[in-house]
VOGU-3710 file (C-alpha; in Angstrom, 3 decimals, decimal comma):
1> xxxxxxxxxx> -15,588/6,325/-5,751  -12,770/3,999/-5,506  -11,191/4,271/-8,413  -10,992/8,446/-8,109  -9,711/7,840/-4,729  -6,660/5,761/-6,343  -6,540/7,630/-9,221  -5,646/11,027/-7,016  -3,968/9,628/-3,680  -0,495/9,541/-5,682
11> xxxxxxxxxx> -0,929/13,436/-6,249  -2,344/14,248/-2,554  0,579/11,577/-1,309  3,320/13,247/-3,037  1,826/17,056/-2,265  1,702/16,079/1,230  5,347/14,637/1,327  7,069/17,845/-0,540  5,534/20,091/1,169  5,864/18,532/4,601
21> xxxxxxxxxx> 8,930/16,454/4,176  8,770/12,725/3,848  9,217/12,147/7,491  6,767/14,950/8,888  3,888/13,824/6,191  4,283/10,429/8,151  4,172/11,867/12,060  1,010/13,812/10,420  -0,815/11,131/8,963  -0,138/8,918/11,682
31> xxxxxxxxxx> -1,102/11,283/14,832  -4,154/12,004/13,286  -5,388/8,423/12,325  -4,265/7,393/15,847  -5,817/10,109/17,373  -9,396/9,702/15,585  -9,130/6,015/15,695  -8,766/6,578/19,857  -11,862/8,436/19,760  -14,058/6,232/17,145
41> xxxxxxxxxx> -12,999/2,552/18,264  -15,280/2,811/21,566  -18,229/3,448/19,791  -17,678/0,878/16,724  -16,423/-2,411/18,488  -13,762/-1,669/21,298  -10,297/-2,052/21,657  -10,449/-5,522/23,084  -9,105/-8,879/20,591  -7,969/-11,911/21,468
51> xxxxxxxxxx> -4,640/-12,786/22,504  -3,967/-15,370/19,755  -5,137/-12,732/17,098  -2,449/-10,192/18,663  0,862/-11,678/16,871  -1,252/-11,265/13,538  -2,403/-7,568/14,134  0,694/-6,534/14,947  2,733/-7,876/12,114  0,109/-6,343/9,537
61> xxxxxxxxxx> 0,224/-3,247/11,244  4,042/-3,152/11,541  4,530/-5,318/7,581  1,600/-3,929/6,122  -0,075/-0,542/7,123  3,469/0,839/8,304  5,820/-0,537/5,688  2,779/0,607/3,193  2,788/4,260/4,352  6,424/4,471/4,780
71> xxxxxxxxxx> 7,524/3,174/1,370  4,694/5,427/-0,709  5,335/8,552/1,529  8,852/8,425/1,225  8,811/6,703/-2,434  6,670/9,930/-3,941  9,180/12,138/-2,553  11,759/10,896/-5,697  9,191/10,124/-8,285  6,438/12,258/-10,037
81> xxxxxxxxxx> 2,627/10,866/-8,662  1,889/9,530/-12,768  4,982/7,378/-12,063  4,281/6,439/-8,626  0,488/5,699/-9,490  1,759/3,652/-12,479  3,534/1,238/-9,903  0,928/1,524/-7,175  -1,228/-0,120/-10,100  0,447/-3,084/-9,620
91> xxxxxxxxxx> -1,237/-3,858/-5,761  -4,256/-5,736/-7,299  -1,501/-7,985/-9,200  0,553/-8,304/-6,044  -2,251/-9,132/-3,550  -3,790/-11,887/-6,443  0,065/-13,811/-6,276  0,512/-13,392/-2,008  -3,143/-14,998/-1,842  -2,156/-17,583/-3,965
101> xxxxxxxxxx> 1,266/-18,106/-2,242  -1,068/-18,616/1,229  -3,277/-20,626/-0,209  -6,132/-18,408/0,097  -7,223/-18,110/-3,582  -6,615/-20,157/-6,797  -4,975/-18,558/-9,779  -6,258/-19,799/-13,337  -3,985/-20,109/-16,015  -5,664/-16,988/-17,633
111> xxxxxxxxxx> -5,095/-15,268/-13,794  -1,169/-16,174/-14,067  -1,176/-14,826/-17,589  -2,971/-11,338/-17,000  -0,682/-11,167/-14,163  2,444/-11,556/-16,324  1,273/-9,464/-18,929  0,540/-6,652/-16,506  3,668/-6,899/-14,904  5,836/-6,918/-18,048
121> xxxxxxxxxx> 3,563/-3,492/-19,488  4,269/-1,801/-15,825  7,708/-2,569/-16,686  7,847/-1,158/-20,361  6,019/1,821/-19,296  8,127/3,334/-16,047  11,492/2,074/-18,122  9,835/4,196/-21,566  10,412/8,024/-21,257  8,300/8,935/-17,853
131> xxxxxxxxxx> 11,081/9,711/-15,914  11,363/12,729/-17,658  14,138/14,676/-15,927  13,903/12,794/-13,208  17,951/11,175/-12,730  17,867/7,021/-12,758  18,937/6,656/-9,240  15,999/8,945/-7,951  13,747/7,056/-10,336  14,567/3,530/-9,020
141> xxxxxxxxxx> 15,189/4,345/-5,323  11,256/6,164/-5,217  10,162/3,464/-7,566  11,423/0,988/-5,572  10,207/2,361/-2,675  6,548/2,710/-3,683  6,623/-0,702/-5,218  8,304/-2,104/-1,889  5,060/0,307/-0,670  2,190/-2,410/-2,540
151> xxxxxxxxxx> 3,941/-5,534/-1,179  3,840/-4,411/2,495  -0,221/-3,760/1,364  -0,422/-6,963/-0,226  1,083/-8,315/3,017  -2,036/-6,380/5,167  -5,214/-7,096/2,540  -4,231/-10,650/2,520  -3,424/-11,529/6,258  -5,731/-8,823/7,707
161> xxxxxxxxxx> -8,936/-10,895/6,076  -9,231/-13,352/8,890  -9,095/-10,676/11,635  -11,543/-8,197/10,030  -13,574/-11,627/8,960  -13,674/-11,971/12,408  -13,771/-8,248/14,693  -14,946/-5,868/11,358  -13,656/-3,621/9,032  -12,958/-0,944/11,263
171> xx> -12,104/-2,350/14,178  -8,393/-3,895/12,293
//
């Protein structure tokens, strides 16, 4: 289940932004997660954290969830969704090297390897013919975007783990 979710949200994400407009596909998404998170949270665990876990919240919510949403939505309004999900591949990649940078997990030498390898076949493959039509500068400002998109989620699965560790899943 999800690996189809990943393997269509590029094609929902960019549907959504053309045919709302980058900015209205984000006042969307984000009125109506706020507004049926506002009605779920009192049943499934409150709206009450610790102070000391506020500074964290907020900058994965503000880093990770916003800079993640903002970066694909906009990003998918340059590129085609086969180019954006190619890039958006590289989250799993991203999220293995921030863990390691905080000390969270250990990388093997096979780990750092796969990594590089991925990274480098990313590369060959959005610089090989899959732009299409698409102009260069469209093609590296909604690549960049979308990529820019996984770090800000690399950013939330990595810091967010303590907090849901601690309050649940849905809760963070």
């Amino acid at each position: 289940f999800t690996i189809l979710v990943w393997g269509i949200a590029p094609v929902y994400i960019r549907a959504f932004s053309l045919a709302a407009g980058p900015a209205d596909a984000m006042a969307i998404r984000y009125v109506l997660v706020s507004f049926l998170s506002v009605i779920s949270l009192p049943f499934l665990g409150g709206f009450k954290l610790p102070a000391e876990d506020w500074p964290r919240l907020m900058f994965i919510s503000w880093v990770g969830l916003f800079g993640y949403t903002l970066g694909s939505i906009f990003g998918y309004a340059h590129i085609t969704a086969g180019i954006g999900g190619l890039i958006i591949s590289t989250q799993p990649l991203l999220i293995s090297l921030l863990a390691a940078a905080f000390g969270t997990e250990r990388l093997t030498a096979a780990a750092v390897a796969g990594i590089g390898i991925s990274f480098v076949g990313t590369i060959l493959l959005f610089w090989g013919d899959t732009g299409g039509t698409i102009p260069r500068s469209e093609l590296l400002l909604g690549g960049g975007m979308v990529f820019l998109s996984g770090v800000a989620w690399a950013f939330y699965v990595v810091l967010s783990k303590p907090l849901i560790l601690r309050h649940g899943a849905f809760k963070i």
